[in-house]
TORMAR-393024 format. One record per residue (C-alpha): x, y, z. Coordinates in steps of 0.001 Angstrom, whole numbers, plus 500000, padded with zeros to 6 digits. Example, Ala and Ser with C-alpha at 12.3 -4.5 7.8 and 13.67 -1.06 7.14 Angstrom:
% TORMAR-393024
512300495500507800
513670498940507140
This chain:
% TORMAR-393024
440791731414229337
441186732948233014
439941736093232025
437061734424230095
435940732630232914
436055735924235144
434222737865232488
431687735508231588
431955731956232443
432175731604236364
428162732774237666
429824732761240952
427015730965242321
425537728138240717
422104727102240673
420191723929238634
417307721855239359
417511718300242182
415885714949241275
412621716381242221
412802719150240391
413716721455243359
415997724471242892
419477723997244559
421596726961244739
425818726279245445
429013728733245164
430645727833242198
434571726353242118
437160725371239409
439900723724239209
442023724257236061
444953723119234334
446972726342234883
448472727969237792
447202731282237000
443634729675237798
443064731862241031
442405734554238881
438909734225239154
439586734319242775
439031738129242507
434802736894242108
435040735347245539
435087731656243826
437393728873244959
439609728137241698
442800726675242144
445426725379239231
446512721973239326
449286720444236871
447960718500233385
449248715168234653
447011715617238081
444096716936235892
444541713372233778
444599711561236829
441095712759236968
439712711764234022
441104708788234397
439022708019237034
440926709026239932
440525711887242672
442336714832243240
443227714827246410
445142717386248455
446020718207251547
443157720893254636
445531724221253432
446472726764255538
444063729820255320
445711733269256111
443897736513256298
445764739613254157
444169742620255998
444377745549253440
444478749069255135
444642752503254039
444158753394249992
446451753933247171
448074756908246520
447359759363243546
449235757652240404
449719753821241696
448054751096239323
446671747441240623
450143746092238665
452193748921241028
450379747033244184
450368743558243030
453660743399242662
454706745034246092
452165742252247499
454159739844245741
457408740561246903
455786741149250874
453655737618250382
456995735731249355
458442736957252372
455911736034254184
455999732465253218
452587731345251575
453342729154249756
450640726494249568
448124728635251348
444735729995250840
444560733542251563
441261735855252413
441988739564251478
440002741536253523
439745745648255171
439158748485254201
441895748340251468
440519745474249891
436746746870249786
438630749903248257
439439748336244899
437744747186241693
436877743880241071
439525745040237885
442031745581240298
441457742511242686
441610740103239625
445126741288238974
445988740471242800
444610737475242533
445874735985239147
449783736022240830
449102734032243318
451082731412241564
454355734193242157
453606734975245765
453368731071246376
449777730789247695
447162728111246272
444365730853246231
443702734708246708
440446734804247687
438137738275247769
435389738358249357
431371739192247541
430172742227247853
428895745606246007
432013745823243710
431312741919242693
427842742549242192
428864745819240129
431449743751237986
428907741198237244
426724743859235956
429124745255233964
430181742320232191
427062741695231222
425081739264233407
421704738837233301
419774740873236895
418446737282238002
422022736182238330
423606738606240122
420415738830242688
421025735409243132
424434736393243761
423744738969246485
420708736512247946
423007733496248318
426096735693249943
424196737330252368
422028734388252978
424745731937253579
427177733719255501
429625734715252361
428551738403251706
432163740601253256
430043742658256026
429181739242257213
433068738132257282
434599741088258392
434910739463262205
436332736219260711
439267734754262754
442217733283261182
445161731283263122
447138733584260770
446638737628259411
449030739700257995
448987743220257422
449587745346254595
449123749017253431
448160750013250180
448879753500251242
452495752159251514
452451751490247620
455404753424245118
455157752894241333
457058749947241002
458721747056238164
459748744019239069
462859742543238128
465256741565236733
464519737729236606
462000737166239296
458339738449239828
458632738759243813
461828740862243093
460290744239243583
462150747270241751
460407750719242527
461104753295239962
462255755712242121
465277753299242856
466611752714239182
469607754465239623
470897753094242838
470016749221242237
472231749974238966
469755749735236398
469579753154235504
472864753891234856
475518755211231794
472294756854230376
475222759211228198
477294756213227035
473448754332225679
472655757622224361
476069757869222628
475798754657220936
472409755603219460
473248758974217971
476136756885216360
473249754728214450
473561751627217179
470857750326219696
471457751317223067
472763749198226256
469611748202227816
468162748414224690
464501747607225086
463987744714222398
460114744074223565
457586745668225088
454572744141225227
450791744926227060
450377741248227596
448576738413229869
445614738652231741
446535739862234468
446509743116233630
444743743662230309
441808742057232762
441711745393234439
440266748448232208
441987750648234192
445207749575233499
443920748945229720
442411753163229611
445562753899231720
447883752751228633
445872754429226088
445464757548227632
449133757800228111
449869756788224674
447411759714223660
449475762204225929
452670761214224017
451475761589220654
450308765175221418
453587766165222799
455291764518219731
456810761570221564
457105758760219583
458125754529219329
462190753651219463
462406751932215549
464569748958217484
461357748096220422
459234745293219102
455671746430220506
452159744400220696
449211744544222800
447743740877223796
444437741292225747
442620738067226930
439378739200225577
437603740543222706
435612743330224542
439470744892225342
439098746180221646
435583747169221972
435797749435224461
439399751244223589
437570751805219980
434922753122221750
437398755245224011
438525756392220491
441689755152222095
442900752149219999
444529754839217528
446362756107219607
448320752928221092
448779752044217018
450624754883216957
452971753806218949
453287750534217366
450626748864220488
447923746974217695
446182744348218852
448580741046217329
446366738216219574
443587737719221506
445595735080223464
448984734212225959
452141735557223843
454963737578225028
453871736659228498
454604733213228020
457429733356225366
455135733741222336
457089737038221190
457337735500218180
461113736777216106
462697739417216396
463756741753212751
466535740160211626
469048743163211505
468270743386215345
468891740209216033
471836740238214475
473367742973216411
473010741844219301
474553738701218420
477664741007216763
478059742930219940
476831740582222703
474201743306223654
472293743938226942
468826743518225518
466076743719227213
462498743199227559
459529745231229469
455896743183229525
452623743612231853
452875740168232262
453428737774235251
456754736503235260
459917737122234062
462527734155234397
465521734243232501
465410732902229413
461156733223229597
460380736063227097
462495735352224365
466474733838224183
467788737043223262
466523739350226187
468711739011228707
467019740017231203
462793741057231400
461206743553233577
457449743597234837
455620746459234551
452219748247234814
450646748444230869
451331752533231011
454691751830231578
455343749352229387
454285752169226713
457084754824228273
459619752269228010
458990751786224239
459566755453223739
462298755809225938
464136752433224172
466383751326226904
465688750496230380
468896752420231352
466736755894231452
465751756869235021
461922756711233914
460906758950236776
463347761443236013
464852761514232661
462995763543229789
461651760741227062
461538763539224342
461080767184223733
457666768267222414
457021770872219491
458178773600221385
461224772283222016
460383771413226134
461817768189227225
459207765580227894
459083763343231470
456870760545232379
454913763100234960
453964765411232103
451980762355230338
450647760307233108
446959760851233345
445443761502236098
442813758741238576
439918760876237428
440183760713233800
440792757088233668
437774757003235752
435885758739233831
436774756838230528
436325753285231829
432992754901233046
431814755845229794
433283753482227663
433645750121228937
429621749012228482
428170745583229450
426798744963225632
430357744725224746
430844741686226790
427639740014225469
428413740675221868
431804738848222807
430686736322224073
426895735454222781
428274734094219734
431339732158222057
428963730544223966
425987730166221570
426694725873222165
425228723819218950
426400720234217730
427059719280214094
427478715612213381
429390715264210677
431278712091208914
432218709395211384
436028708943211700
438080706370213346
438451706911216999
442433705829216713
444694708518215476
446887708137212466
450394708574213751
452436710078211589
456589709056211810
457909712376210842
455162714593212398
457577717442214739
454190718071216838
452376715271217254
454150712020217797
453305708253219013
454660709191223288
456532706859224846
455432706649228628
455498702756228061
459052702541227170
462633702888228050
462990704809231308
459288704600231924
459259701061231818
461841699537233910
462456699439237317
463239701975239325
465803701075242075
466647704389243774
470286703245244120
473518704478242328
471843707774241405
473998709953239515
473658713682239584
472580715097236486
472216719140237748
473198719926241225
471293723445241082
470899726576243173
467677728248244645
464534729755242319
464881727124239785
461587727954237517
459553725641235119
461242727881232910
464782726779233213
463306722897233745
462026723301229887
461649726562228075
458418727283226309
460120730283224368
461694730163220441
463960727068219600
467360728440218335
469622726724215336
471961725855217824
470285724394220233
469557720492220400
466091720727219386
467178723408216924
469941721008215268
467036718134215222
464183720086213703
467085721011210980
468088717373210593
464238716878210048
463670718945206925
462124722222208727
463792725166207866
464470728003210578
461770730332210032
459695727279210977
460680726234214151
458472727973215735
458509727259220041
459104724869222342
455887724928223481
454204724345219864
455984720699219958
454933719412223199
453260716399221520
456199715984220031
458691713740222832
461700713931220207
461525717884220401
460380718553223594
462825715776225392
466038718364224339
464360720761225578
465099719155229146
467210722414231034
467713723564227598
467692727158229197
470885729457228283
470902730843231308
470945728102233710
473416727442236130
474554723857236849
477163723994239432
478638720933237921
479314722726234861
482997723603235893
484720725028233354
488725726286234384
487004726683238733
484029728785237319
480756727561236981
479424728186233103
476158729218232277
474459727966229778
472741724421228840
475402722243230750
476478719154232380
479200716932233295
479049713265232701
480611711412235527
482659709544235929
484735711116232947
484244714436233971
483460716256230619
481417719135230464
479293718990227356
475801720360226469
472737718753228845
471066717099225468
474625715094225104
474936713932228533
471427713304228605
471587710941225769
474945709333227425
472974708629230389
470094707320228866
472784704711226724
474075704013229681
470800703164231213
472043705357233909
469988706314236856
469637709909237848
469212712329240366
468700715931240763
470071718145243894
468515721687244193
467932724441246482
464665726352247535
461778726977245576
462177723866243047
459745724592239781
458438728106240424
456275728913237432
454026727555234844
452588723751235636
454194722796232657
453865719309232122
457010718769230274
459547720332233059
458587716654234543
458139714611231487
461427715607230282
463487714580233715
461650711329233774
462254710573230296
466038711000230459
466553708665233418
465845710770237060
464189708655239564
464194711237242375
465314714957243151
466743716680246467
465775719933247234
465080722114249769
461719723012248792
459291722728245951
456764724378244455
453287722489244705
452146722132241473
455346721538240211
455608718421242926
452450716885242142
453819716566238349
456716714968239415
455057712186241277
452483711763238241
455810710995236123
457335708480238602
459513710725240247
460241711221243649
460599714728245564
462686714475248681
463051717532251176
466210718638252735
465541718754256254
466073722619257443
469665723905257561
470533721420255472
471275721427251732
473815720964248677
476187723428250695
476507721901254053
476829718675252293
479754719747250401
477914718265247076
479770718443244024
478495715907241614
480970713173241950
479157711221244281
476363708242243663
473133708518246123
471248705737247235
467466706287248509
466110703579251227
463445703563253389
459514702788253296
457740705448251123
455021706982252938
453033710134253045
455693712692254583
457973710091256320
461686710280256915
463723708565254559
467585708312254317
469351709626251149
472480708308251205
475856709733249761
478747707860248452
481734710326248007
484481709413245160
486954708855248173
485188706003249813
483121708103252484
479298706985252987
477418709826254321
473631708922255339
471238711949255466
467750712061256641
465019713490254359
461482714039254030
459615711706251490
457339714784249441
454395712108248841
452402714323251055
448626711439250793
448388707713250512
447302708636246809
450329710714245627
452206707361247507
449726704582245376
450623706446241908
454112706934242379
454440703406243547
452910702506240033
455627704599238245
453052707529237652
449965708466236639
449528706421233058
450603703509234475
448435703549237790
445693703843235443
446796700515233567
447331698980236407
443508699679237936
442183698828234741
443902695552234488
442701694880237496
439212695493236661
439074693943233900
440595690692235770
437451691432238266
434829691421235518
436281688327233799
């Protein structure tokens, strides 16, 4: 959808007629149910991501309301080197803008560097703002918007109305380019490497000239070894994928792919048999201009045909793996891997049996396939020998700026665009039989079930007091880890209840595909096999995996178990966590899934925003360690109860109180994370459904 709306759906400016029929011109804005919503950004357009639950706030009536952001300028100097894709600078942005601390803010790219690159380019800066932190990643209009809009086929009235309103009103760049901001950073493109990011975190930059010495290039001869004796590698490469929008947004990363691909079929190069390979563009007119590149051919070559037009490896949709492969790593516990063009790479996101993903430009996700394991230097090793028996490097088939130039050029045509989307968008209505508006529930449905946001947890009281920790977690706790979207397991909870429900394996399918299912998606609560609960002690080490203890009997059992202890217990619950609380997707359920197994609050030392605002539209409440304090300094452990007291309002310092197994009452100030009299009114209601009921009750008492 993001790169639907950049290619055709946001006019940038919006225009339609007054009550008097008078023309009224205004820049156009979004705000969408996903974080990656700033993509469109890249157009100059305000378009922020919200979580679902805010979003049905709104349709329930209610405004979304949020807080005058911070607005930094990002000066861009200098230009990219020779070689260096957008993905190569986004992701150096990403790990500077992290740094930086944005998160929250609205930033204004501007300079020379930023006037420098495509529209292409920009839209794959702006759709991570979600991994640098920021709100928005604004560009500003100018020749290269106007150009882009042209390309992707709008109409001339549009995009003069484009350039009339933006120099008109202030917004074209040459009129911004003396803007103040209380804030600027600095950054040069010129400064750019080829880089990955990785492993486990967007913002954790890995240039490719430093494989070796941050050990992931290493025992090249022992992976090597192993696969002239008939095994996969170490490292082995699992899945790579050209994936997400944003980069297969960008037709020069898209030509950049292809071209290489090309290169390595001429010198002979060719797919590892154990690398599950797919190319995922957001749009239709991805296929119509690599066909008319002649190009498409030569990515199925190397195993990169188009599977979806759609989110899949990028979001866990990898789908299963061959079964042989699966089973050896399973046999020999094997360092799998996976290497995407997507945005994020949490553990546990791309699929339950890579242990670790990389991020990567779309050409390099192709070199990775042929080299097989990500323990290759991939500057440096040779990927093959050609016909004449000269090794191949990644130098030798990287094309050059010009020709991808030249190809997206000639190739990439704005009647591609319209015969994409003219049919898409060609609106009609067909009425057909009436139905009844009620939905026929169905009891054993895995997808679609009656919810239960009126019941149990939901529906009693919440007191705040004897709060007992269900996860007392580190820092960079993700969505992800909260409740995975990836492929449910056989021996997982959800796995073992699907099974109990008549579906057989094959049929699973994702966590994701049985949100509307509470049953399913409820054990997926930290159903993550990676994550690290530092009250899962198990002989003094902390155990990865799916874990908790239930207290007061100390047993360590899987999360689903002590989950469903609590919730028999009627058991309130509370969550202690370190920096960075729910980086990731605004996935509804990495709330829905705490609130439905008993949490009434969580302690951390910093949250993500959208991730906040879904916690408060569940009924739960985000406290803030003050600074230099957290789970450490408290000496937290997970034996203790917590109390919560004080009067809830926007920002204000409440006590969180901590009674240790020996007797001792510690009292520690906090900030209350209802950051408007709004986010206070619906939490105070238990969360968003029932403010609603409770408004419309009220109205309805008013009317009678």
């Amino acid at each position: 959808m993001h790169q639907i709306n950049l290619e055709k759906m946001s006019p940038v400016i919006q225009s339609q007629l007054d009550d008097n029929g008078k023309g009224i011109a205004f820049p156009d804005t979004c705000v969408g149910t996903d974080s990656h919503t700033p993509h469109v950004d890249a157009l100059g357009v305000i378009a922020i991501g919200v979580g679902g639950l805010e979003a049905e706030n709104v349709m329930l009536g209610r405004a979304s309301w949020m807080r005058l952001p911070d607005i930094i300028g990002v000066e861009l100097t200098g230009k990219r080197q020779p070689g260096i894709t957008a993905t190569d600078i986004v992701l150096a942005l990403t790990e500077f803008l992290r740094q930086q601390k944005v998160v929250g803010a609205y930033l204004e790219f501007r300079g020379e560097g930023a006037a420098s690159l495509t529209l292409g380019d920009r839209a794959t800066i702006s759709n991570m703002a979600p991994e640098y932190g920021a709100t928005a990643a604004m560009f500003f209009i100018d020749n290269q918007t106007l150009d882009y809009l042209r390309l992707t086929g709008r109409d001339d009235a549009q995009v003069k109305l484009v350039e009339t309103y933006a120099k008109t009103a202030g917004l074209w760049a040459d009129e911004l380019k003396d803007a103040q901001y209380e804030r600027t950073l600095t950054f040069d493109l010129s400064s750019v490497v080829r880089n990955m990011a990785g492993p486990s975190n967007p913002h954790k930059r890995l240039p490719t000239s430093d494989l070796a010495e941050r050990g992931i290039a290493v025992n090249l001869d022992a992976a090597l070894a192993q696969e002239a004796e008939g095994l996969m590698p170490d490292g082995a490469v699992i899945i790579a994928a050209i994936t997400s929008c944003t980069n297969t947004s960008n037709p020069r990363n898209v030509i950049a792919a292809a071209l290489l691909a090309r290169n390595a079929n001429a010198r002979g190069l060719t797919r590892k048999p154990w690398v599950k390979t797919s190319l995922a563009p957001g749009s239709k007119a991805v296929q119509l201009y690599l066909e008319e590149a002649n190009l498409l051919p030569e990515l199925e070559q190397l195993g990169f045909g188009i599977v979806a037009f759609a989110c899949t490896t990028c979001n866990g949709m990898s789908g299963a793996l061959d079964p042989a492969i699966q089973q050896e790593i399973i046999d020999r516990d094997l360092y799998a891997t996976a290497v995407l063009s997507g945005n994020r790479n949490f553990d546990g996101r791309i699929h339950p049996y890579a242990k670790q993903a990389f991020l990567a430009s779309p050409p390099l996700v192709v070199a990775y396939a042929i080299a097989g394991t990500v323990r290759f230097d991939i500057e440096r090793d040779a990927l093959g020998v050609d016909a004449d028996g000269k090794p191949v490097t990644l130098k030798d088939i990287w094309p050059s700026d010009e020709e991808i130039d030249a190809i997206v050029a000639q190739s990439v045509k704005p009647e591609q665009f319209r015969r994409v989307y003219g049919p898409m968008f060609n609106i009609r209505v067909e009425h057909g039989e009436r139905v009844s508006p009620l939905y026929d529930w169905r009891p054993q449905s895995t997808y679609i079930r009656r919810p239960p946001y009126w019941e149990g947890a939901l529906a009693g009281e919440r007191t705040l007091r004897g709060l007992r920790p269900l996860a007392v977690l580190g820092d960079n706790i993700t969505t992800d880890h909260l409740s995975p979207s990836n492929a449910i397991l056989m021996n997982s909870a959800a796995g073992e209840y699907l099974h109990k429900m008549g579906l057989p394996e094959e049929d699973f399918n994702s966590y994701a595909t049985h949100r509307g299912d509470h049953l399913t998606a409820q054990r997926a609560t930290f159903a993550n096999p990676t994550l690290m609960n530092e009250m899962a002690v198990v002989d003094g080490v902390v155990k990865k995996g799916s874990l908790a203890r239930i207290e007061p009997d100390g047993q360590v059992v899987r999360m689903w178990e002590a989950i469903e202890t609590y919730m028999d217990r009627r058991q309130p619950l509370i969550i202690i966590a370190g920096a960075d609380y729910g980086q990731g997707s605004s996935r509804d359920w990495a709330a829905k899934g705490v609130r439905l197994a008993g949490v009434e609050a969580i302690v951390a030392e910093g949250f993500e925003r959208i991730h906040r605002t879904n916690l408060i539209g569940m009924g739960v409440l985000p406290l803030e360690f003050k600074p230099g304090v957290n789970r450490l300094t408290l000496r937290i452990d997970g034996t203790e109860t917590f109390d919560v007291i004080g009067e809830r309002k926007p920002r204000a310092d409440l006590t969180l109180v901590i009674h240790r197994r020996d007797g001792e009452r510690v009292e520690v100030p906090v900030t209350c994370r209802l950051d408007s009299d709004e986010e206070v009114s619906i939490f105070e209601a238990g969360g968003v459904l029932q403010r609603f009921a409770q408004d419309f009750l009220e109205s309805s008492t008013r009317a009678a």
